[in-house]
C-alpha positions in Angstrom: 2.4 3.8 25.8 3.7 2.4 22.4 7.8 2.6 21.2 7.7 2.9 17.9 11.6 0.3 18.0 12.6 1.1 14.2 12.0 4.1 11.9 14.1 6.1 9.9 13.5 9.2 10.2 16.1 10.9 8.1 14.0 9.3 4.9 12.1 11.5 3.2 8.4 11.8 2.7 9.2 11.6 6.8 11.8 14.7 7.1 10.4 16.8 5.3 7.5 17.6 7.9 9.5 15.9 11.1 7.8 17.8 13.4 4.4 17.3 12.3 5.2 13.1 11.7 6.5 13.4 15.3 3.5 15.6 16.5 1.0 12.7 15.4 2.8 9.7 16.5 2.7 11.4 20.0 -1.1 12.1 19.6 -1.5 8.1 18.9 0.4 7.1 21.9 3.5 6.7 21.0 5.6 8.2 23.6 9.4 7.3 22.4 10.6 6.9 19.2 14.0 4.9 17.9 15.6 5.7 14.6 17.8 3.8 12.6 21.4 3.9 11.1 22.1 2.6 7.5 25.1 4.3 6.1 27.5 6.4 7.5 27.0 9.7 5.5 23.3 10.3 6.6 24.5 9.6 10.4 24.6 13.9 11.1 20.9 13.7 10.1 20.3 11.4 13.1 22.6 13.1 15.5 20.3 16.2 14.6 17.1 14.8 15.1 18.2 13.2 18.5 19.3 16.4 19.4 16.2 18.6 18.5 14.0 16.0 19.5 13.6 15.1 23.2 11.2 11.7 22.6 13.5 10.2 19.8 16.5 8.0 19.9 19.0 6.9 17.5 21.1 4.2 16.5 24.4 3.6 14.4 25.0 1.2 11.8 25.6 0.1 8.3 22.6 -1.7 6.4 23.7 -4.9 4.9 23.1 -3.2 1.7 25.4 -0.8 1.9 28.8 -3.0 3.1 30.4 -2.8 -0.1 30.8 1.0 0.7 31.4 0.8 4.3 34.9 -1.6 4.3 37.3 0.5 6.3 34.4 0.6 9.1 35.6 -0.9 12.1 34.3 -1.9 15.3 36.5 0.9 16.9 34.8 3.7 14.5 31.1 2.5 15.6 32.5 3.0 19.1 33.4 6.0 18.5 30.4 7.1 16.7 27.7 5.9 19.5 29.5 8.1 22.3 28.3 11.4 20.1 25.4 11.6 21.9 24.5 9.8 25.1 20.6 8.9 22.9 22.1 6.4 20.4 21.4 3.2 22.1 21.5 0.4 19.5 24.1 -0.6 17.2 22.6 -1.3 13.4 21.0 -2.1 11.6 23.4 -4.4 10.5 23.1 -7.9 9.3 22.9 -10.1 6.1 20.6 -9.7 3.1 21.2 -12.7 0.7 18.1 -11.6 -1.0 18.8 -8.7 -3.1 22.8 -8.7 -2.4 23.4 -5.6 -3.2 26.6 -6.3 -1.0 29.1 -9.0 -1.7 28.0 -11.8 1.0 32.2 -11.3 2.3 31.6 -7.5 2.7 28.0 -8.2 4.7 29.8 -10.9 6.9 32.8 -9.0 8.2 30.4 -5.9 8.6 27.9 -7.5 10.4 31.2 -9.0 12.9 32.4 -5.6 13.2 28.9 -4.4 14.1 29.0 -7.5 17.1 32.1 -6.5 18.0 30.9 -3.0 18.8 28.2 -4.4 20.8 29.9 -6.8 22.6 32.6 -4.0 23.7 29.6 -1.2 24.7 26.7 -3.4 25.7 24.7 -1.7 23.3 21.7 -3.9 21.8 22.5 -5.6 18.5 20.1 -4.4 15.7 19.8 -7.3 13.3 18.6 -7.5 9.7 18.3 -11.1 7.9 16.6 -12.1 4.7 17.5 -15.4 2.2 20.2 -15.8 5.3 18.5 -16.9 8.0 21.0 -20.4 8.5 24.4 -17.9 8.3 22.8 -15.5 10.4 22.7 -17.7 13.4 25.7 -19.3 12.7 27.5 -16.1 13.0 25.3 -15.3 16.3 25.8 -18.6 18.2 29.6 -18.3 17.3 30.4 -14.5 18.4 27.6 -15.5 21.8 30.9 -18.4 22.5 32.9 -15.7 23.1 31.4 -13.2 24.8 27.6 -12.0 25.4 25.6 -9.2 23.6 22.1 -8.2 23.4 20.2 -9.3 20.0 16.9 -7.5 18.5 15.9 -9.5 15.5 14.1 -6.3 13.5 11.3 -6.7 11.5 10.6 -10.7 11.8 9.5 -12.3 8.8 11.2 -15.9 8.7 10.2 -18.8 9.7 8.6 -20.2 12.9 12.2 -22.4 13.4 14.3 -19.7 12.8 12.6 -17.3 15.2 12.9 -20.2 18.1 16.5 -20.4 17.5 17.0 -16.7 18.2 14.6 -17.1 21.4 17.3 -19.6 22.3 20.0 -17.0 21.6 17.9 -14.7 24.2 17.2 -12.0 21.4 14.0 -10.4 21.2 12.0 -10.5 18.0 10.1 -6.9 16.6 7.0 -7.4 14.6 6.3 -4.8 11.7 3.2 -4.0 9.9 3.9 -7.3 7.5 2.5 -9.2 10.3 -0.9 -7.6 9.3 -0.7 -8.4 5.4 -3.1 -11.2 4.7 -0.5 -13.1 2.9 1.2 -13.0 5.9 -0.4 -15.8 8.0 2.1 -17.6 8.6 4.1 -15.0 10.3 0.8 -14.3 12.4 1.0 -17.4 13.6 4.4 -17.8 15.0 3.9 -14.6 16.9 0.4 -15.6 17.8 3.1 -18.7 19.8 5.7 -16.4 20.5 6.5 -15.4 24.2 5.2 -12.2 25.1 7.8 -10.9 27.1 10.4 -11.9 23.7 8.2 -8.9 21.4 8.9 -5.0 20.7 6.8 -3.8 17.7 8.3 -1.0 14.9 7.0 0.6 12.0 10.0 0.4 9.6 9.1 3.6 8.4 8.6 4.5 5.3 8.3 1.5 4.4 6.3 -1.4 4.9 2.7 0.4 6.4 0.5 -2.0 8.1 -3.0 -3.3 7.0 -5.7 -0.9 6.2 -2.9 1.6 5.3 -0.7 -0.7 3.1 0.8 0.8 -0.1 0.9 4.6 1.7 4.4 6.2 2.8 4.8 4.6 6.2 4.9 6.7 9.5 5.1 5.9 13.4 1.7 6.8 14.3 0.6 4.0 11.9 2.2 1.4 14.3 -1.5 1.5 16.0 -2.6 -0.8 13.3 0.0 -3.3 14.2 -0.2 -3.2 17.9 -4.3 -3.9 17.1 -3.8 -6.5 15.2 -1.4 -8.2 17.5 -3.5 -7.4 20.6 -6.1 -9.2 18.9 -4.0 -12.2 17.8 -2.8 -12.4 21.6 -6.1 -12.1 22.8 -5.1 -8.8 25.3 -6.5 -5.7 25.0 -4.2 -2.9 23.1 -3.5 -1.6 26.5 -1.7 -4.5 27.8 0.2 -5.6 24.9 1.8 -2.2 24.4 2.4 -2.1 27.9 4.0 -5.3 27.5 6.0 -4.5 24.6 7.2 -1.2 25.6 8.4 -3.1 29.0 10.4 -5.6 26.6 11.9 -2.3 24.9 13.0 -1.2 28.3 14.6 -4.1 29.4 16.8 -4.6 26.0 17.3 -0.9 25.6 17.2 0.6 29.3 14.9 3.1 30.8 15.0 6.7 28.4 15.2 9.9 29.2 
């Protein structure tokens, strides 16, 4: 069994032929399904796909990207919106992205609070984007952690071997994405080639970001195959075992689904 952690599903070329995208991830082994929140507007599109769709799950957040349009969003109001439906079990993604800042870095920050705020109240798993902000993004972890605990998944890893020991340290758990398979890309390889087994989920990021020899096509989650393979290998496990193991590090963040 494989859970494909991260995917939006709501994106085109992937909702336009849900069922059939669905229909093949299931085919490769991919029993469950989690898709993602970005902006609030698109949320009923989730909320319907949840609903119609007994092997997917959903989240709710607000991208980093999309903070400057989100301000009056509260922790209260992403309460609120993860009771809907008893299958949205992560809050995010949410974060900081210093590299494109598309968001003024004030507006990311107090989103990305509000968003731990949320999780702290529910218990719900902290969904966690970072890129160019990898210093301010555990400065803001270690500080909220102080003052009271929440569940951290680091989505689709690509910093450094230091800043992914830090968020060990933190207790988060780090998902690898079909970038791990890109041959620029060895450097990421080999800090999860070190990284703790039990510490790993695995996601697609879907549409974006396909995995080695499908890089440069629309992303889906049956492609996350390709990943798991390559990470088996890295590992030295067979693709059995490692997405048993990852799919037991899903359940213990998330919680058993059904």
């Amino acid at each position: 069994m494989i859970i494909d952690s991260h995917c939006h599903l709501n994106y085109e070329p992937m909702s336009l032929s849900l069922k059939e995208t669905i229909d093949r991830a299931n085919n490769d082994g991919v029993s469950y399904l989690l898709t993602i929140s970005t902006e609030d507007k698109s949320y009923d599109k989730i909320l319907n796909i949840i609903s119609r769709n007994k092997c997917v799950f959903g989240s709710y957040g607000i991208h980093p990207h999309e903070a400057k349009n989100h301000r009056s969003i509260k922790s209260d109001d992403i309460i609120k919106k993860t009771k809907l439906n008893k299958k949205i079990i992560g809050i995010g993604e949410s974060g900081l992205d210093f590299y494109y800042n598309y968001s003024d870095k004030k507006d990311q920050i107090k989103s990305f609070e509000e968003h731990i705020i949320a999780s702290q109240k529910t218990q719900l798993p902290l969904i966690v984007h970072s890129r160019n902000a990898e210093t301010e993004t555990l400065e803001i972890l270690k500080s909220k952690l102080k003052e009271m605990n929440f569940k951290i998944l680091m989505h689709c890893f690509t910093g450094s071997k230091q800043f992914a020991y830090k968020l060990l340290d933190l207790g988060a758990y780090i998902s690898a994405s079909g970038v791990v398979t890109f041959k620029k890309s060895e450097d990421l390889a080999n800090t999860f080639k070190v990284l703790p087994n039990e510490r790993i989920l695995v996601e697609t990021d879907s549409p974006y970001l396909a995995p080695v020899p499908l890089r440069g096509k629309p992303n889906e989650p049956s492609y996350i195959i390709h990943t798991v393979k390559f990470l088996s290998k890295l590992k030295n496990l067979s693709f059995e075992e490692f997405s048993n193991i990852t799919t037991k590090n899903f359940f213990n963040l998330f919680g058993k689904l059904d």
